[in-house]
NUFI-54712 format. One line per field, with one value per residue (C-alpha): residue number from 1; y negated, x, z. Coordinates in steps of 0.02 Angstrom, whole numbers. Last residue first. Example, Ala and Ser with C-alpha at 12.3 -4.5 7.8 and 13.67 -1.06 7.14 Angstrom:
2
n (2;1)
north (53;225)
east (684;615)
up (357;390)
% end
This chain:
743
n (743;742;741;740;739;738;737;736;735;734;733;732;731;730;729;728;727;726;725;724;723;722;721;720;719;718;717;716;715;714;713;712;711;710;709;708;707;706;705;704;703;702;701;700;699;698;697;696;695;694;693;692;691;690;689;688;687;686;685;684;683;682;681;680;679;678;677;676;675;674;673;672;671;670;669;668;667;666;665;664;663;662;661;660;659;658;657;656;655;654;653;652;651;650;649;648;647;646;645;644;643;642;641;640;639;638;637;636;635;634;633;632;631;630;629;628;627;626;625;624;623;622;621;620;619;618;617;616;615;614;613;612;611;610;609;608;607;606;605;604;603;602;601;600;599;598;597;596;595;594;593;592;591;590;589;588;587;586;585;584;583;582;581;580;579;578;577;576;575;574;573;572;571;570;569;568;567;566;565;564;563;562;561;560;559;558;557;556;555;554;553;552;551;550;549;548;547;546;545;544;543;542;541;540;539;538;537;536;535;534;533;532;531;530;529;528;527;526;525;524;523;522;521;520;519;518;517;516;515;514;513;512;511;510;509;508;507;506;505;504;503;502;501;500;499;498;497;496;495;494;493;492;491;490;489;488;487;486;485;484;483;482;481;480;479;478;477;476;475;474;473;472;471;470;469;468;467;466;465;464;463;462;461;460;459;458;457;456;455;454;453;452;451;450;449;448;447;446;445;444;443;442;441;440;439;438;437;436;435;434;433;432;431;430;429;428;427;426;425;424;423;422;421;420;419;418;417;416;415;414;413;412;411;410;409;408;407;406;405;404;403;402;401;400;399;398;397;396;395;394;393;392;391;390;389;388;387;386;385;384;383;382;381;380;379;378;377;376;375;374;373;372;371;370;369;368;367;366;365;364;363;362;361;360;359;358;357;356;355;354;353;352;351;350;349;348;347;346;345;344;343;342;341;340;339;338;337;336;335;334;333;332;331;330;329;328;327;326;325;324;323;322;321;320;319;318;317;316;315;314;313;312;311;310;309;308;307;306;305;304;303;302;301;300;299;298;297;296;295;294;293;292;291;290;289;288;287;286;285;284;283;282;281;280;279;278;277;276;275;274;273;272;271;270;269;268;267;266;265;264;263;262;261;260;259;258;257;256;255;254;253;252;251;250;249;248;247;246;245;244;243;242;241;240;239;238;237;236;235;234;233;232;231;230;229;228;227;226;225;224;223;222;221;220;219;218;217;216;215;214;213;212;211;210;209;208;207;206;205;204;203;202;201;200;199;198;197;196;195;194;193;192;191;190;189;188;187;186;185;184;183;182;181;180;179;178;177;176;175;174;173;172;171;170;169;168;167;166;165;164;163;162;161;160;159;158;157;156;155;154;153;152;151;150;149;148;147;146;145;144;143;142;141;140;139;138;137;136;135;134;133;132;131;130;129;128;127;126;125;124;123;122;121;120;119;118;117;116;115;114;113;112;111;110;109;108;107;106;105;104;103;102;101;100;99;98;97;96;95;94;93;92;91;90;89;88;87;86;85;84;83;82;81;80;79;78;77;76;75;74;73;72;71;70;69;68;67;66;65;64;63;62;61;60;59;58;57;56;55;54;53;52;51;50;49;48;47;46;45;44;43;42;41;40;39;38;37;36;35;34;33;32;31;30;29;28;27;26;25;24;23;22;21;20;19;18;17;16;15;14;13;12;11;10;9;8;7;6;5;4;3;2;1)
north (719;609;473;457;301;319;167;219;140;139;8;109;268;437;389;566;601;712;749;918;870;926;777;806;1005;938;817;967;921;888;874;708;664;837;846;662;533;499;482;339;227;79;194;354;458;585;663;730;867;858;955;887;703;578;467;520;570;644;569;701;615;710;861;801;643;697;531;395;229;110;59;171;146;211;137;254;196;276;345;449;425;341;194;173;246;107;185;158;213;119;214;216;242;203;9;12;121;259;333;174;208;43;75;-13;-175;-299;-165;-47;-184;-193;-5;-82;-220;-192;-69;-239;-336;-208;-169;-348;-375;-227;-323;-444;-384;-281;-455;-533;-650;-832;-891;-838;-962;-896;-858;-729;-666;-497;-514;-359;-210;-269;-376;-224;-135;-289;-315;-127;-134;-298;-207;-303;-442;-507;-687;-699;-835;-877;-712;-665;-642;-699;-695;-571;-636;-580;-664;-572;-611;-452;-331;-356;-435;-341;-222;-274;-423;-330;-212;-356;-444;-288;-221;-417;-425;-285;-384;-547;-692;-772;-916;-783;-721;-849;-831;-789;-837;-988;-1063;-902;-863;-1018;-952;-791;-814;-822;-1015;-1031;-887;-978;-1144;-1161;-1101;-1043;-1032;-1106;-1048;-1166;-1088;-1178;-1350;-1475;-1373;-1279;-1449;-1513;-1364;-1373;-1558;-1509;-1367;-1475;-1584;-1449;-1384;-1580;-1572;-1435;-1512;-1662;-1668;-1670;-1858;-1934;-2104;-2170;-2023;-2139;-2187;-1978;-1902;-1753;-1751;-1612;-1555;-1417;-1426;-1379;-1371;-1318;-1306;-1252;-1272;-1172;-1200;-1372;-1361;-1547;-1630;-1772;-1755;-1605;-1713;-1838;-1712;-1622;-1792;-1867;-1753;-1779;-1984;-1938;-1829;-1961;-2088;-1970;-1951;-1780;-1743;-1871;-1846;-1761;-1840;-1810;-1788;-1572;-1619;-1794;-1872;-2020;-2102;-2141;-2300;-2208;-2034;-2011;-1901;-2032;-2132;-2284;-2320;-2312;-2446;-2425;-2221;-2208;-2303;-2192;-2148;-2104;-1952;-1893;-1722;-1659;-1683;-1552;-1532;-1405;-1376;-1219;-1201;-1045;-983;-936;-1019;-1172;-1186;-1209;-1350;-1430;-1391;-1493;-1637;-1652;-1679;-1809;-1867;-1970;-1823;-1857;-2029;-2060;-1949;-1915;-2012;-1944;-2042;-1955;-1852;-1986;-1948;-1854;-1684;-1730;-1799;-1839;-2023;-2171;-2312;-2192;-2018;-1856;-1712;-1624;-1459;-1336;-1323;-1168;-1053;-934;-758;-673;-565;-593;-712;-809;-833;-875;-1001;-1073;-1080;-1183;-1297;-1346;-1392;-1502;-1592;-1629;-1522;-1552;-1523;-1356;-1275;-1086;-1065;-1191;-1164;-1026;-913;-804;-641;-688;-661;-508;-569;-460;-570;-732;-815;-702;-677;-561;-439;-428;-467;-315;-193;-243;-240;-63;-15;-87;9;166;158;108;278;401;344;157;29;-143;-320;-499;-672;-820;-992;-1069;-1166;-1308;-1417;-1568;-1606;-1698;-1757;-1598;-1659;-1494;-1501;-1455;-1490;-1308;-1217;-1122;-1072;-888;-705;-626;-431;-351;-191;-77;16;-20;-123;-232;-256;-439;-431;-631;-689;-891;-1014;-1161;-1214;-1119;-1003;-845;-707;-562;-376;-195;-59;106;295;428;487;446;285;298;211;288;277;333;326;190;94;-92;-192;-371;-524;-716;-719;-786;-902;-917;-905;-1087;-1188;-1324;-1374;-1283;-1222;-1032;-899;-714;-658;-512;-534;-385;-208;-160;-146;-48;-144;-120;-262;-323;-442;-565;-696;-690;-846;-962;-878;-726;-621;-492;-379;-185;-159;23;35;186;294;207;85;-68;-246;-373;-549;-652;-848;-872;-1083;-1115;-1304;-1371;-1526;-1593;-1727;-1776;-1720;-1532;-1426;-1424;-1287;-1158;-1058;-895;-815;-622;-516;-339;-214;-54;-104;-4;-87;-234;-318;-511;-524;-701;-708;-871;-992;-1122;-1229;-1288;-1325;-1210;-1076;-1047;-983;-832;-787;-623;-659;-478;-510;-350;-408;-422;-590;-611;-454;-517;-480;-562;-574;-658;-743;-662;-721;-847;-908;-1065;-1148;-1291;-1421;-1584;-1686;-1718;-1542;-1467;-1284;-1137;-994;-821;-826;-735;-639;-720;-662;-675;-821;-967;-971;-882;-685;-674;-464;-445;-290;-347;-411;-465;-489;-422;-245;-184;-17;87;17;180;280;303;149;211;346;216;206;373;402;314;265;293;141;-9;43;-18;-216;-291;-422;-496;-534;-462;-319;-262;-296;-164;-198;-37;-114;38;103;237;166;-3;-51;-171;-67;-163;-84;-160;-172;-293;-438;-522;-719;-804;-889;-1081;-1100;-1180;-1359;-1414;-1525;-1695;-1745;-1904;-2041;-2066;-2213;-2332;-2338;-2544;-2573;-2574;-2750;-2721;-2546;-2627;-2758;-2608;-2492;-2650;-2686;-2474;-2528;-2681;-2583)
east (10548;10402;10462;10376;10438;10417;10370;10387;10307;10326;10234;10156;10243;10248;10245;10312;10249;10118;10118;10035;9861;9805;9885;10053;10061;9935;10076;10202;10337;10535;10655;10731;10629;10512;10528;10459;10514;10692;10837;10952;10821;10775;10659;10592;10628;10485;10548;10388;10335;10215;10029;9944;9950;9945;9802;9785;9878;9802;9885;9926;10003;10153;10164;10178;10044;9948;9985;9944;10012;9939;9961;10024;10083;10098;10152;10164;10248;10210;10289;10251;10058;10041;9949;10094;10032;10015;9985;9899;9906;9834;9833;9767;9610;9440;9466;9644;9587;9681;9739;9693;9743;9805;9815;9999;10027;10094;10135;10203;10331;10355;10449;10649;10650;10557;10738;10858;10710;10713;10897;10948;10810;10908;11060;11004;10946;11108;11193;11035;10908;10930;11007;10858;10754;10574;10431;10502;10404;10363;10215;10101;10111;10312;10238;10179;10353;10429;10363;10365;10554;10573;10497;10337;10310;10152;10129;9959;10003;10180;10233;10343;10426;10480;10410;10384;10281;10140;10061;9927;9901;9998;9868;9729;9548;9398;9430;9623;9569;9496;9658;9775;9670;9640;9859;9898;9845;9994;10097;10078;10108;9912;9896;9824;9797;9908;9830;9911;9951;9822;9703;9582;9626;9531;9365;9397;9406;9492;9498;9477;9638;9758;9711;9683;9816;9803;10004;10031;10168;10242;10223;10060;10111;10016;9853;9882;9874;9704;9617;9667;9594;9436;9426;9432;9303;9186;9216;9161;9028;8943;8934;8907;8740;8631;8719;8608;8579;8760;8879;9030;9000;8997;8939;8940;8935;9080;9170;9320;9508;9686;9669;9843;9913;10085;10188;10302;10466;10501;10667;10665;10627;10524;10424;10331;10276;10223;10082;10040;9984;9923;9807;9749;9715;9642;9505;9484;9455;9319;9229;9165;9321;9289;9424;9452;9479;9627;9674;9667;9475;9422;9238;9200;9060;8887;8846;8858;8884;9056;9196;9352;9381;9290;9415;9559;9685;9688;9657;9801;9923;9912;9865;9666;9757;9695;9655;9613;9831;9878;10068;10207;10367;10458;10642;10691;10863;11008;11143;11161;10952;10919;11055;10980;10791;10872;10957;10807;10696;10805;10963;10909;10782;10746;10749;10700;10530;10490;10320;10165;10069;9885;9939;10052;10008;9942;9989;10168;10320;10238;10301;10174;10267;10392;10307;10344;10449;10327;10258;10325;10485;10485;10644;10649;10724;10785;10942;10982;11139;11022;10897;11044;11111;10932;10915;11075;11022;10871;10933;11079;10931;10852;10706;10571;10423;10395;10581;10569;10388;10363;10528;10456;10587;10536;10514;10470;10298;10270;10175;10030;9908;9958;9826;9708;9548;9568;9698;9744;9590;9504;9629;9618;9409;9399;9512;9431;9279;9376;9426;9251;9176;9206;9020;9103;8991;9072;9009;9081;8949;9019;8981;8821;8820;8686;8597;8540;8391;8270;8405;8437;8435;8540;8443;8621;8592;8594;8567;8708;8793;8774;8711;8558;8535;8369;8340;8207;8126;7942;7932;8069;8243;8313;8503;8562;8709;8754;8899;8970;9128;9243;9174;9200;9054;9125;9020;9051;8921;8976;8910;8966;9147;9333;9332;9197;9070;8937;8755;8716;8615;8701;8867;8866;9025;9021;9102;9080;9185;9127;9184;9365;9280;9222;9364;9297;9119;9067;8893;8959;8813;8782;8610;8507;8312;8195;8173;8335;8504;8650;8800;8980;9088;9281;9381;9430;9528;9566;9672;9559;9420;9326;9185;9176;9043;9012;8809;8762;8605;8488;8366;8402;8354;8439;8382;8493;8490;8625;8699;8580;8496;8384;8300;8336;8280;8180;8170;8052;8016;8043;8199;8286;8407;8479;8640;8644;8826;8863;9017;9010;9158;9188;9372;9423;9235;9252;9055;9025;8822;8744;8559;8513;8366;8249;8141;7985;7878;7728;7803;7948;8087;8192;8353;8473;8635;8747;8935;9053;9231;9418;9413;9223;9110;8946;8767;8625;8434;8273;8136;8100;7970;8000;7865;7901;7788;7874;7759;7782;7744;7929;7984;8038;8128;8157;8280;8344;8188;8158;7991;7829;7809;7640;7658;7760;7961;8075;8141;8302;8294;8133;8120;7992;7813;7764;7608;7495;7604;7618;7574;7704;7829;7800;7944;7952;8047;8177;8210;8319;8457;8499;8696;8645;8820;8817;8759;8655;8453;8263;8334;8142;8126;7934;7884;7725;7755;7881;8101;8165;8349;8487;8646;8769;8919;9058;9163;9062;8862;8755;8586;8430;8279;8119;7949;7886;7824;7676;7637;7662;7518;7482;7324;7169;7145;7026;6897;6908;6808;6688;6742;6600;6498;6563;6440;6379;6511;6411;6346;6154;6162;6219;6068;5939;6025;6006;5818;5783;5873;5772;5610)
up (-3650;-3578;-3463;-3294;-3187;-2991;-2873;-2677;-2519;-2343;-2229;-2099;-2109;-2178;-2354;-2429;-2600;-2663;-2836;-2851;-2869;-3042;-3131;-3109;-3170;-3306;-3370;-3375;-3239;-3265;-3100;-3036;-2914;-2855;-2681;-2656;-2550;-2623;-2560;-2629;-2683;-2785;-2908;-2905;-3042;-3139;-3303;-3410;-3506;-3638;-3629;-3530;-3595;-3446;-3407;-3232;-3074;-2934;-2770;-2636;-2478;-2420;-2319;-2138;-2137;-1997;-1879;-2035;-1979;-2115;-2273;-2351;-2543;-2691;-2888;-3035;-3209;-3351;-3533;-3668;-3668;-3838;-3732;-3614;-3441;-3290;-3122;-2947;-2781;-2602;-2444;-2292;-2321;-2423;-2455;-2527;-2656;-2720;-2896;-2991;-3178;-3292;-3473;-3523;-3590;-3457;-3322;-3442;-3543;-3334;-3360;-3385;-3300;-3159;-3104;-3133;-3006;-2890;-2907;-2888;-2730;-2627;-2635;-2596;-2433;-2380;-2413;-2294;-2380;-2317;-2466;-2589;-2516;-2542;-2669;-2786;-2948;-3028;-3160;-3068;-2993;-2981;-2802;-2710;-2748;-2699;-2542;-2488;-2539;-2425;-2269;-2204;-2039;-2032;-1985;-2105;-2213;-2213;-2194;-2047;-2172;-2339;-2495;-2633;-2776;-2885;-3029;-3091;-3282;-3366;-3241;-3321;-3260;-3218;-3069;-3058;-2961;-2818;-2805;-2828;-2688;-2588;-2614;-2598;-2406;-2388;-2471;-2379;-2523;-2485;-2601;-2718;-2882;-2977;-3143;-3307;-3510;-3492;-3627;-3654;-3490;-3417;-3473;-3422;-3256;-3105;-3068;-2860;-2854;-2790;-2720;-2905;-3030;-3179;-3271;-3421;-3528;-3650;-3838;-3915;-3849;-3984;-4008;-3855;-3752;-3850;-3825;-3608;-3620;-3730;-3597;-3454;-3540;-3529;-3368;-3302;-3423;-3355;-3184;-3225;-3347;-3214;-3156;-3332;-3236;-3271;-3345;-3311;-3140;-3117;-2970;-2850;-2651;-2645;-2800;-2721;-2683;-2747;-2929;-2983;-3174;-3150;-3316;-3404;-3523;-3495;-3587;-3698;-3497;-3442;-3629;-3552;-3392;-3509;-3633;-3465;-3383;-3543;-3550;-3385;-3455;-3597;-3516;-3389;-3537;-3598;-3429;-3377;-3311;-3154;-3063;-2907;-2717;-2615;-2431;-2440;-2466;-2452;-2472;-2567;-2456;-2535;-2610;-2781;-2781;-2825;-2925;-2965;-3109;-3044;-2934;-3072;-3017;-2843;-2859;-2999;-2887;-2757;-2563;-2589;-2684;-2828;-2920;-3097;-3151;-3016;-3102;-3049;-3161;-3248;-3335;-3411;-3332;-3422;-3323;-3427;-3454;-3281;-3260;-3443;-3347;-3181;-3271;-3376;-3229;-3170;-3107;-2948;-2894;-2719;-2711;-2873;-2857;-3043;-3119;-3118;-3013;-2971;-2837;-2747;-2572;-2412;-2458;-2396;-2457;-2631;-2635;-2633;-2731;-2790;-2834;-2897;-2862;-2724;-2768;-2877;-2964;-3048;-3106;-3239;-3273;-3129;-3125;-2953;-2975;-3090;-2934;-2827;-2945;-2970;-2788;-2758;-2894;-2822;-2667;-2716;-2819;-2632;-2561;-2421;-2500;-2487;-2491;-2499;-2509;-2652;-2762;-2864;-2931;-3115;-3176;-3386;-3463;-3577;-3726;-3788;-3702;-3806;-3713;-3641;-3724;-3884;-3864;-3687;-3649;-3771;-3687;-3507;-3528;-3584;-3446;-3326;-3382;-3390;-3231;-3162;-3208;-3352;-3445;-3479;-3537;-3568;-3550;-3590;-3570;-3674;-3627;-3685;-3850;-3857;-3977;-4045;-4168;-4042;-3893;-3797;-3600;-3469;-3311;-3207;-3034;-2995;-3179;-3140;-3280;-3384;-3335;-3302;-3294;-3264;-3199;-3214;-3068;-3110;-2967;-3041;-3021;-3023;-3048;-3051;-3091;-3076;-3149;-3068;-3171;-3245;-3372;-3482;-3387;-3342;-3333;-3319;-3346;-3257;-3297;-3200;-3165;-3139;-3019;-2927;-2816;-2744;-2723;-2911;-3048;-3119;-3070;-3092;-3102;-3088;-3145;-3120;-2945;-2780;-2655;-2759;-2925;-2937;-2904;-2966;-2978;-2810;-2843;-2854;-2888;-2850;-2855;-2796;-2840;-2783;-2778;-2693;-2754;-2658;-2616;-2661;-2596;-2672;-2583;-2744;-2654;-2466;-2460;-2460;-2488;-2572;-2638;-2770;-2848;-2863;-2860;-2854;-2944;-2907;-3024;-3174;-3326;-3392;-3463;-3521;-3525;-3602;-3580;-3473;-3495;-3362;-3350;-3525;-3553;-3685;-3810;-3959;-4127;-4101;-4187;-4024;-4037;-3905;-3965;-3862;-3802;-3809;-3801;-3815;-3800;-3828;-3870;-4028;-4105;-4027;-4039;-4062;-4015;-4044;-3990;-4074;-4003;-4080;-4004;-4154;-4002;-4030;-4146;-4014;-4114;-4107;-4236;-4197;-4237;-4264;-4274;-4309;-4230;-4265;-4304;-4410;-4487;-4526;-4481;-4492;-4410;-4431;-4366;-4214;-4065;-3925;-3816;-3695;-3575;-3480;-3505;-3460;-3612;-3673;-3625;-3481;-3543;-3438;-3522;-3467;-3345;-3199;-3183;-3242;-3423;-3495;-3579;-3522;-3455;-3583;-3579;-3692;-3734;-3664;-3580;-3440;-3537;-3342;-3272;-3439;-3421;-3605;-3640;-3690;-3830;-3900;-3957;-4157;-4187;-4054;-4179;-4295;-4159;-4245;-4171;-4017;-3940;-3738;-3657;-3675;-3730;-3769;-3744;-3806;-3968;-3980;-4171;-4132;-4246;-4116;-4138;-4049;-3983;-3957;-3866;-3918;-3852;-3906;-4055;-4046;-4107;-4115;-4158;-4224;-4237;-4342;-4338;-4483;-4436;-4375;-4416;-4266;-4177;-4144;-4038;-4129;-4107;-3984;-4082;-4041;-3881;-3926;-3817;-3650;-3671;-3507;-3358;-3301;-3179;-2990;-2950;-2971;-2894;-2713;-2703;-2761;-2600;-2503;-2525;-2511;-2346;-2301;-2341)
% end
């Protein structure tokens, strides 16, 4: 009884229960209306990117490769029967329905969600700088997001570039979790995965690696100089194990951005590949306000069915053309004062070396490192990044005193700047706290002793700016600037960007490119070289507002022949800085013949990197001819079709060539690179790109006696290519460049 008593007791007090709401009635799910089934073919002179557009509304990659000459057939091959786990083929695959692999796009929106289903809503075509443009239009029916597939293809070039343009049509706002600029789908047997890795002085070491079933991915998460871990480019050879040169069918890939980007190759149990491309989406949730929108960075791919060469190749032409700056230029052989003098120079100095390099027959002279500075002089590493004003006590007379000086003996006048960087030891970091990259509360870490701005802060942007914009009014001859970025983002944040910190990373690149826009629009002619720890900035990206790279910190020649070797893969030759230096190399220690340092060093734009006053009379002699000889065939190394003959990475010997593109002339570069015992009739390198029929004069250059039996005599081009050019390199070290002129 007392517990029936309690139970009653206990009822009394509970809440009386609340009439349940009436549910409204679910509304029905938004579907597209169908569409007509459709092919569209983007098309170049041999390739074609084949999409099939179902009557769903769903667009699917069906083919990249050889040219389809009746793309229109595809419309007769069934679709198959679509997998309910995955819908793989999708040509920009989005999180939500029944696709579950890795997404091309992930959006949060307002509520929550992140389900996302794009179908087709139309597509145009127009013909814009040099290129066909085909915009294909998706929209998610649910949300009102829209996205545009935007495909530039180079006919001449066989090249496709492709960015997506992501709208918010919705009411309210959203962020955007993934955001590829491309996704595309390929089918073999076997993928042989080409792709570079790096450091500090090890920049773009190249690694082949077989894919699996399963997610590969290549990403860089460190803001600024993003390529040196790992660079945004790829070459993928199919239905093969090995690598080659000459033969089978290669896809190429680069990806135009400096900041953190991310490739992933995700094949699935099917045996298809996919292909993602575009920034990082590490830290990055991207907000679109209702009614904005967003660009991503352009993705670049070529097919090539004659092997890697011809994909380089492919690539070389189209940057020279369309993505490096003035690519057609050829860029001057110049002295760089770093190496030779560091920071420990006077003005008496400086002269000297531009009177040597004069005497030599070079063509500009660069002051790096070190000429700024009162308060906190640059005397080290330590201090005065940030205050750009000239060092008084070490340069009394001037900038313009030393570019007038440069100028009188026929020199072109060049200066080093690192305007994205700080030192705690500066003005600029007193004055500017809240300029530099922080998480607040946290401590401001140092990398080489400075910090980096914030570039994702307008006033920041200003203030580089007006770093280039003063250092060219020190001087009416600045002819080429140094643009170094000498350290990496660690422990991110912005004061400026508040509590919207995802937005750093991509705004950082971003306002370096407003800066780098804003210098070509008032300084379209000074050259600008890329420079970041060497080569932390290899990209496309920055080529679009630079006229070349330095490839590497590391000035050893025979490290040069993997870097130049890497580089070459995917980025031409006219934007590889190369410069011989002194030994024991500063780098490595090792200890190389000056004629193999130069030869190694005119692959590319010739440059010095020492104190010309310490080279030996037999020595300088020597570096006149190489430079008088690089003279007359670099036009080659800046324009011509470049042919590797011999990797680095299979022997002992490295070989390469650059033929004009009317095939009358060509330069031919070989090396060894190690002691090779058996090496009694010469090594045989197959020449390539030559016409078979003409007859050409071979001389080797900078010597008195030559390596090969054959300098001096005339050879049929299929004489040279068929194996019969096999020079002498018996020893570690030896090397021989030979010019080809057609008669």
């Amino acid at each position: 009884m007392k517990l029936i008593a309690f139970l009653a007791a206990t009822l009394m007090v509970l809440p009386a229960p609340q009439a349940r709401k009436a549910k409204k009635p679910a509304k029905p799910p938004v579907t597209p209306p169908a569409v007509q089934q459709q092919v569209v073919s983007v098309e170049t002179e041999n390739t074609s990117l084949i999409l099939l557009i179902d009557g769903k509304g769903q667009v699917y990659t069906r083919h990249y490769g050889a040219r389809i000459g009746q793309p229109g057939l595809y419309l007769e091959e069934a679709l198959g029967e679509e997998d309910y786990n995955t819908c793989d083929g999708l040509a920009y695959p989005a999180t939500g329905g029944r696709f579950v692999g890795e997404p091309a796009l992930q959006v949060k929106y307002a509520d929550g969600t992140h389900n996302t289903e794009l179908y087709f809503t139309g597509v145009s075509s127009e013909e814009r700088g040099g290129c066909s443009v085909t915009t294909l239009s998706l929209k998610d029916y649910v949300t009102e997001l829209s996205v545009k597939l935007v495909f530039e293809a180079y006919l001449q070039e066989d090249i496709i570039v492709e960015h997506t343009e992501i709208l918010n049509g919705g009411k309210q706002p959203l962020e955007l979790l993934n955001y590829a600029s491309s996704s595309l789908y390929v089918q073999a047997d076997d993928y042989l995965l080409t792709h570079f890795w790096g450091a500090w002085a090890a920049d773009m070491q190249m690694e082949h690696e077989l894919l699996g079933h399963d997610l590969k991915v290549i990403e860089s998460r460190r803001g600024t100089q993003a390529t040196q871990g790992n660079n945004p480019s790829f070459l993928l050879s199919l239905g093969t194990r090995e690598f080659s040169e000459t033969a089978g069918e290669v896809i190429a890939g680069a990806l135009a951005w400096s900041g953190n980007f991310r490739l992933s190759f995700e094949r699935d149990n099917g045996g298809r590949l996919n292909i993602l491309a575009g920034i990082s989406p590490f830290a990055s949730a991207y907000p679109l306000a209702a009614g904005a929108s967003f660009t991503t960075p352009d993705m670049i791919y070529t097919w090539s069915g004659e092997g890697a060469g011809k994909a380089s190749r492919n690539l070389h032409r189209w940057a020279r053309k369309y993505s490096v700056y003035d690519g057609g230029e050829v860029n001057p052989t110049l002295l760089n004062s770093w190496e030779g003098a560091y920071f420990n120079f006077t003005t008496e100095t400086l002269l000297r070396m531009m009177d040597d390099a004069a005497g030599m027959g070079l063509e500009m002279f660069v002051l790096d490192d070190g000429w700024f500075g009162n308060k906190f002089p640059r005397n080290g590493d330590n201090a005065g990044l940030g205050d750009w004003e000239v060092n008084t006590s070490k340069l009394p007379e001037g900038i313009d005193f030393l570019a007038s000086y440069a100028h009188s003996k026929g020199l072109k006048f060049g200066i080093w700047i690192e305007p994205e960087m700080v030192n705690p030891r500066s003005e600029l970091a007193r004055n500017h706290p809240e300029w530099v990259v922080q998480s607040h509360g946290r401590e401001v870490y140092q990398g080489r002793n400075q910090w980096v701005l914030d570039l994702s802060n307008p006033a920041v942007e200003d203030f580089v700016f007006g770093i280039f914009d003063r250092t060219m009014q020190l001087a009416p001859g600045i002819d080429y600037i140094k643009w170094d970025c000498n350290r990496v983002i660690q422990s991110f944040g912005s004061t400026y960007l508040g509590a919207q910190q995802d937005r750093f990373f991509v705004e950082y690149c971003q306002g370096l490119y407003n800066v780098m826009r804003r210098i070509r629009e008032k300084y379209p002619r000074v050259l600008v070289q890329c420079c970041s720890s060497g080569g932390g900035r290899v990209d496309y990206g920055s080529l679009r507002y630079c006229n070349e790279i330095w490839t590497s910190d590391n000035t050893d020649a025979r490290s040069r022949a993997f870097i130049q070797y890497g580089t070459s893969l995917i980025y031409p030759a006219c934007v590889m800085g190369s410069h011989v230096s002194t030994v024991p190399n500063h780098q490595t220690g090792n200890v190389t013949p000056l004629k193999f340092r130069f030869d190694m060093a005119c692959a590319g734009r010739l440059g010095m990197e020492l104190q010309p006053k310490n080279l030996s009379a037999d020595e300088r002699a020597l570096a006149d001819r190489c430079i008088r000889s690089y003279k007359q065939y670099r036009d080659l190394v800046f324009t011509g079709d470049l042919y590797r003959l011999a990797s680095p990475y299979d022997g002992k010997y490295y070989g390469l060539m650059y033929v004009s593109e009317d095939k009358s002339r060509a330069v031919v570069f070989t090396y060894c690179l190690d002691y090779e015992p058996r090496n009694v009739g010469g090594k045989t390198f197959r020449l390539q790109g030559l016409d078979p029929s003409r007859t050409y004069r071979v001389t080797e250059q900078n010597v008195d006696k030559s390596c090969w039996w054959g300098n001096g005599k005339r050879f049929t081009g299929d004489f040279l290519m068929g194996g019969a050019f096999n020079p002498r390199l018996p020893q570690i070290y030896s090397s021989a460049v030979f010019v080809l002129e057609a008669e």
